[in-house]
C-alpha positions as CSV (number, residue, x, y, z in Angstrom):
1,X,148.4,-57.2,193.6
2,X,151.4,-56.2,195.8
3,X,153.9,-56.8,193.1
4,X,151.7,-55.6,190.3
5,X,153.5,-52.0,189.9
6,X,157.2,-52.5,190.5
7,X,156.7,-55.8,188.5
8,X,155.0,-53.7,185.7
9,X,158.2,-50.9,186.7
10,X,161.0,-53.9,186.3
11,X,159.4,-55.3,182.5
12,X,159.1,-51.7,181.2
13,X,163.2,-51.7,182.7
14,X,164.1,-54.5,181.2
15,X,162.2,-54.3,177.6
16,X,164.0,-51.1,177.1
17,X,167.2,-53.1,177.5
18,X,169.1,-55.7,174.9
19,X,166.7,-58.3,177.3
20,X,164.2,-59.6,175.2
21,X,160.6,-58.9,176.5
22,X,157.9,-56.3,176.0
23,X,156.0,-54.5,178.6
24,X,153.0,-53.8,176.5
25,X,151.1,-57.0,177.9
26,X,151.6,-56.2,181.4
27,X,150.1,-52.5,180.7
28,X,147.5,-53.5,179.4
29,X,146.3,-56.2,181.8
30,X,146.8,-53.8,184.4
31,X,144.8,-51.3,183.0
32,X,141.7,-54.0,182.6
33,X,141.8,-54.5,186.2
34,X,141.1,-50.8,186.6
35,X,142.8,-51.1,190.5
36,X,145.3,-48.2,189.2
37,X,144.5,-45.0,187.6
38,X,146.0,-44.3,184.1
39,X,148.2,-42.0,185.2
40,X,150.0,-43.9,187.6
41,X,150.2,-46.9,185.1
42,X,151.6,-44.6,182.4
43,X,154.1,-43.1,184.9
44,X,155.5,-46.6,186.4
45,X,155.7,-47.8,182.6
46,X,157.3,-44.7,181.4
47,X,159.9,-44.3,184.6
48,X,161.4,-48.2,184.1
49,X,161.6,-47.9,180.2
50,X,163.4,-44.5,179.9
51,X,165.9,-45.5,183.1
52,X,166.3,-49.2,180.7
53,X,167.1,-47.0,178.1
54,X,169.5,-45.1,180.0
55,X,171.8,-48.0,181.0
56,X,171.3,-48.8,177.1
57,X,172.8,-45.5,177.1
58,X,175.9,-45.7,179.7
59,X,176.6,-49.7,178.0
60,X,177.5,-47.2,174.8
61,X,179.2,-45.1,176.4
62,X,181.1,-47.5,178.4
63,X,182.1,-49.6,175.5
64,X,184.2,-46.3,173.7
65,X,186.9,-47.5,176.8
66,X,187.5,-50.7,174.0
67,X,188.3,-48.3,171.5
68,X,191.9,-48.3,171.2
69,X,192.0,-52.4,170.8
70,X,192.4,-54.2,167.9
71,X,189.2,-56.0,168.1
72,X,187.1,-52.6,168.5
73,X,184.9,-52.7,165.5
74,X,185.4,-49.1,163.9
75,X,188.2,-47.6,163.0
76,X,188.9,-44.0,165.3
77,X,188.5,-42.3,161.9
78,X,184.9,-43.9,161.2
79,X,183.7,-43.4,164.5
80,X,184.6,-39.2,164.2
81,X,182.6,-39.7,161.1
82,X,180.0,-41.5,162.4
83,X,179.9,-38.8,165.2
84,X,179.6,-36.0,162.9
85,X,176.8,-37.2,161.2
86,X,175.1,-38.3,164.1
87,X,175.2,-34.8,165.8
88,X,173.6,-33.5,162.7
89,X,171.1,-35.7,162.1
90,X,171.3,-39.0,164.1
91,X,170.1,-37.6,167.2
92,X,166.7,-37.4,166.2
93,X,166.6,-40.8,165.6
94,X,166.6,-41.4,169.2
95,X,162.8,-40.6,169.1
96,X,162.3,-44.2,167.6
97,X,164.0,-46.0,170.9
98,X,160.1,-47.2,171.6
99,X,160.4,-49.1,168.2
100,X,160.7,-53.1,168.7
101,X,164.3,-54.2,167.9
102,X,166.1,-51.4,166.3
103,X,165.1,-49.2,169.5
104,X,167.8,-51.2,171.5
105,X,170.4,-50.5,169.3
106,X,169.2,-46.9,168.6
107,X,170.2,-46.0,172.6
108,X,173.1,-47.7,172.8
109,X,174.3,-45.9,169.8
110,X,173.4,-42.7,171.2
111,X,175.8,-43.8,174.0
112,X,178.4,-44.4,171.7
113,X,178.3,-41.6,169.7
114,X,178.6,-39.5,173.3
115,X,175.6,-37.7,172.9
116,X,174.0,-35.2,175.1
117,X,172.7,-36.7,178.0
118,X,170.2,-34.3,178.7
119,X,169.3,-34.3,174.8
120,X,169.1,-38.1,175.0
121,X,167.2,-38.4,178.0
122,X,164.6,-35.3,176.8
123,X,163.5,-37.2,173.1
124,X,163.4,-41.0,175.1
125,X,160.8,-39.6,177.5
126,X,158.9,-38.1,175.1
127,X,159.0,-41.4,172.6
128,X,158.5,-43.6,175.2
129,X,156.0,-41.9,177.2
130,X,153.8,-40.8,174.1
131,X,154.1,-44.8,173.1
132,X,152.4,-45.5,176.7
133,X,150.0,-43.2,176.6
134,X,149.1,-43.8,173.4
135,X,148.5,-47.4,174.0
136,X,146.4,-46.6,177.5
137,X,144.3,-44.1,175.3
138,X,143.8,-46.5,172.4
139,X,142.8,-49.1,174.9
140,X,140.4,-47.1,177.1
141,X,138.6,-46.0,173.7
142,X,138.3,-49.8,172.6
143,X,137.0,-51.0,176.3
């Protein structure tokens, strides 16, 4: 049981990252042991997705140092109108990063299209933490 939260804290990490995996398991078999409280399960969950997401994040960001090589694959004048829309409307779309294989991508390109941090980091704790505790609550109803 000594490993059971930071291994729970390192899935939720790496299932928020391009790694494939899913935390939802480990949640969940957690929770049926009842040693930790809901709470405290929901928090470790929460805490290593959203920082997984974050280095999703700082990878997009990161990669805009490419942009000026030949390889890079947009164009300077698609990326300022891919960041134009996304201000508008694409940073909403950051509430789906709990989604299974398009949340990856939906970070990374938050990272890319320099969006606010603080925005960014706000709408991925809420999505992520109302997707825990939404699975906790469905699960303590059903057992």
């Amino acid at each position: 049981m000594t490993w059971s939260l930071p291994g729970l804290f390192l899935i939720s990490f790496s299932a928020a990252t391009l790694l494939p995996g899913g935390s939802e398991a480990a949640l969940l078999l957690l929770a049926a042991q009842d040693t930790y409280s809901t709470t405290l399960l929901l928090l470790v969950a929460s805490t290593g997705n959203i920082l997984g997401s974050l280095v999703n994040y700082a990878m997009g960001r990161y990669a805009l140092h490419f942009q000026s090589r030949r390889w890079f694959p947009v164009t300077p004048n698609q990326l300022a109108k891919a960041q134009i829309w996304f201000n508008r409307w694409g940073q909403w779309s950051v509430l789906g990063a709990w989604l299974p294989i398009i949340g990856d991508p939906i970070t990374i390109a938050a990272g890319v299209m320099r969006m606010n941090w603080l925005t960014f980091l706000a709408l991925v704790t809420f999505s992520k933490t109302l997707r825990y505790a939404a699975l906790l609550g469905l699960f303590n109803v059903l057992v």
